[in-house]
N, C-alpha and C positions, 0 to 999 in steps of 0.2 A: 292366456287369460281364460279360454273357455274351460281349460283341465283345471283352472284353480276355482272357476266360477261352480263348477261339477262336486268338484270337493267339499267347497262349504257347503253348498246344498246338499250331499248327503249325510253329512257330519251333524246338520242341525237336524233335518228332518230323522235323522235316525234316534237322536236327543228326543226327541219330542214324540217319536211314534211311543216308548217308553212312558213317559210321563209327559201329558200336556199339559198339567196344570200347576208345574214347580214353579219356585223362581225365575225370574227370567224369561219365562216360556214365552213369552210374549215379543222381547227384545231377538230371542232365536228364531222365533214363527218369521217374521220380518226380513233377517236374513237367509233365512231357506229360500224365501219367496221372493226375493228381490234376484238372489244370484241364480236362482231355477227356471226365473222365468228370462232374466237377463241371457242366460244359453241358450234358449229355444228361443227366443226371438231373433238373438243375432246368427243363429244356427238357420232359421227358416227363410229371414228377409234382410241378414245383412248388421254389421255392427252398427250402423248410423241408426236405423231402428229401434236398437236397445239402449242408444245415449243422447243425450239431450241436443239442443241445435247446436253448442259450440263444440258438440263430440267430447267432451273435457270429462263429462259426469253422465254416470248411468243412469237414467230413467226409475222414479221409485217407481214400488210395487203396483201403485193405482195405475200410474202412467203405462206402463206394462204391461196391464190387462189391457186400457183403453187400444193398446198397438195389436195385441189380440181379437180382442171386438171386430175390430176395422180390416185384417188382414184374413182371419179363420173363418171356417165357414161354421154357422151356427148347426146345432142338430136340431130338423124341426119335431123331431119327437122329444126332444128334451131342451126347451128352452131355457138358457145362462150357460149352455155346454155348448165348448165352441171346439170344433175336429181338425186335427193337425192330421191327413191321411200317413197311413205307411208306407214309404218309398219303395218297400221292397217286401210286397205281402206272399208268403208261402205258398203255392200251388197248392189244389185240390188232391190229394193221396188217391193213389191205386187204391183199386178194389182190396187189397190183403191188407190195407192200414185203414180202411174205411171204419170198420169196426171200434177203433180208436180213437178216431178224427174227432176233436176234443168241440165243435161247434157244429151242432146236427144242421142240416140242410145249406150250410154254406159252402163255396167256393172254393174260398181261399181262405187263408189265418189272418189275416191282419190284425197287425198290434198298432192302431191307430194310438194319438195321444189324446185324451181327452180332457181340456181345461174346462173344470169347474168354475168360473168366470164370476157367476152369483156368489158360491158358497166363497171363494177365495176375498171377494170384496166384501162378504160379511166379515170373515177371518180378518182382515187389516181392522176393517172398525172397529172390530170388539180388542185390539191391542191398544188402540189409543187414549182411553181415559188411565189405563196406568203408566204405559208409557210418558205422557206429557202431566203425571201427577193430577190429577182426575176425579179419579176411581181406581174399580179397578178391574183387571182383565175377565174375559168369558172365552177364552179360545175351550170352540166346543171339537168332540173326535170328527166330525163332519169335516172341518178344517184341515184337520190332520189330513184325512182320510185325500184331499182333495189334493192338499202337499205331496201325497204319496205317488199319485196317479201321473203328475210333473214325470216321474222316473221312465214312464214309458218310451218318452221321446230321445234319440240316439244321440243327443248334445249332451245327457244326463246317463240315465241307465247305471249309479255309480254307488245303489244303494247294497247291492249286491257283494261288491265289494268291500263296502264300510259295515257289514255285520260280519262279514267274516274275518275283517280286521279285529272289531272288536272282541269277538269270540276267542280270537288269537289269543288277545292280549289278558283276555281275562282268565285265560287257560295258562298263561306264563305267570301270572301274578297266583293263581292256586299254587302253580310249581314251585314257585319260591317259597312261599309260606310252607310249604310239604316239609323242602328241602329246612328252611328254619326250625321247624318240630323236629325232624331227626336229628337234627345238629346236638339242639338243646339237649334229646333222651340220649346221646350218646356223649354228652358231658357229664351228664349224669351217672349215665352205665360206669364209667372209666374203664380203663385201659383194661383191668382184669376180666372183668366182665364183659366186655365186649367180645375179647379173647376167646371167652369161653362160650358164647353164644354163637361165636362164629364155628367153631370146633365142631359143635353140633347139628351145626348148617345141612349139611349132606344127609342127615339123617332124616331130616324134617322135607324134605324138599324133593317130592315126586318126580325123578329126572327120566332124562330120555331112554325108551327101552323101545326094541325094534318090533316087539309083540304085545308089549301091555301096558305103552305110553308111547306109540308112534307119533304123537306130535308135542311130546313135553320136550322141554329145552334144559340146559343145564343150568346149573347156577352162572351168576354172571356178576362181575365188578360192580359192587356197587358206587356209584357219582357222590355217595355222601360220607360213607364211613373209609372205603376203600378196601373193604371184604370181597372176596367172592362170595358172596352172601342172599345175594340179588336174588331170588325165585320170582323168575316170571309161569305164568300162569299161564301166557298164549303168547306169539310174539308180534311185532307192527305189522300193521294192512298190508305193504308194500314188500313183508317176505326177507327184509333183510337180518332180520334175527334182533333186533334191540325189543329186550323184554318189556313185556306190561305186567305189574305185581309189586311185589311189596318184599323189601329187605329183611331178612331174619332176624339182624344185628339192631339198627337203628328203627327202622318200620319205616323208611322211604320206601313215597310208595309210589310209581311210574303209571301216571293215566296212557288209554288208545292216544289218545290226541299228542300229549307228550310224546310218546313213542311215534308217530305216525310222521312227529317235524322231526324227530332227527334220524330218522331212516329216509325222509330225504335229502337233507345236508349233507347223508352219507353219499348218497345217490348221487347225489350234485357233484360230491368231491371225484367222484369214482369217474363221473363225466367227464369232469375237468382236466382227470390225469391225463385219461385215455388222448383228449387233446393235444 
């Protein structure tokens, strides 16, 4: 329950860091903060805490704060901010990391959680005249910003992962569209033409020389036409030779990123043998 409660609350709050004033934004604010705070509460003081008397139904978002109020200790310098301590604050660095130590005149790192308590109970209000057909919403970045700070605490911490998900996926959805364009100019080129642009391949294509191209690569299969055709430019982070660069033939054209997942897959495989 808490891994699924961790997940929606990164998945909206990442929605919303984005755009807070779309469709809906109001309806998502709601569930970030319902299921963000429902993990830090039952993470801090227990499931019964985060659900109602008959344990059946979670605690909405007010209710949630109110169990916040009641259990966290307030900051007296910043009143509506209530401190959930860090269980496991970083020591004070040697003198050779001193220099770095990212919080001048302090101790220790601690990444305390700090719930915005005020700003998060403005945030519910300002969803509810459009919500219940009203009005209509004001979720201001303040909100957001308040949503975000939820992440600190180790029941959450999951937004980390959901940008780099996302990233992922928007980086797959380019590749396909890439892989679509070449398709297309190579229905177009036909068969003579491609033939012949392929022919020509090695001439165009700066390959590997042990004095005056020590790190160019040679041409490689290209994934779309099925040329050697493939001129990569430089090859993935991880060393194992899948080119980044752009096909002679059709103009597929291989991003870092791209290259970077399947020199791991590769990697993975090469593990898995070895097992």
């Amino acid at each position: 329950m808490q891994e699924q409660r961790a997940e929606t609350y990164a998945r909206c709050t990442a929605e919303l860091e984005g755009v807070h004033t779309g469709p809906g934004a109001e309806a998502i604010f709601d569930q970030a903060l319902t299921n963000g705070l429902a993990a830090v509460v039952s993470a801090e003081w227990g499931e019964a805490a985060a659900t109602e008397k008959n344990g059946r139904r979670v605690r909405s978002a007010a209710a949630l704060l109110d169990v916040v109020e009641e259990k966290a200790q307030e900051d007296p310098e910043e009143p509506g901010v209530f401190v959930i301590p860090d269980p496991a604050p970083l020591p004070a660095p040697n003198e050779s990391l001193r220099s770095v130590w990212p919080w001048e005149g302090a101790d220790s790192l601690a990444l305390d959680t700090r719930i915005h308590v005020t700003v998060l109970r403005s945030g519910i209000k300002s969803t509810q005249p459009v919500r219940h057909g009203s009005g209509r919403g004001c979720l201001q970045r303040e909100h957001i910003e308040a949503l975000l700070a939820l992440d600190h605490h180790k029941a959450l911490g999951s937004l980390t992962d959901e940008h780099a998900d996302r990233a992922w996926e928007g980086t797959k959805a380019d590749d396909r569209a890439a892989r679509a364009r070449a398709f297309a100019l190579l229905l177009r080129l036909g068969d003579e033409e491609a033939s012949n642009r392929a022919e020509r391949a090695s001439e165009l294509h700066p390959s590997y020389h042990p004095k005056h191209n020590p790190d160019g690569l040679d041409l490689q299969d290209c994934p779309v036409c099925g040329y050697t055709t493939f001129s990569p430019d430089h090859g993935d982070e991880h060393g194992m030779g899948i080119g980044v660069g752009q096909c002679l033939v059709c103009h597929y054209e291989r991003t870092a990123d791209v290259a970077a997942e399947e020199a791991e897959k590769l990697i993975y495989q090469l593990r898995w043998a070895e097992d």
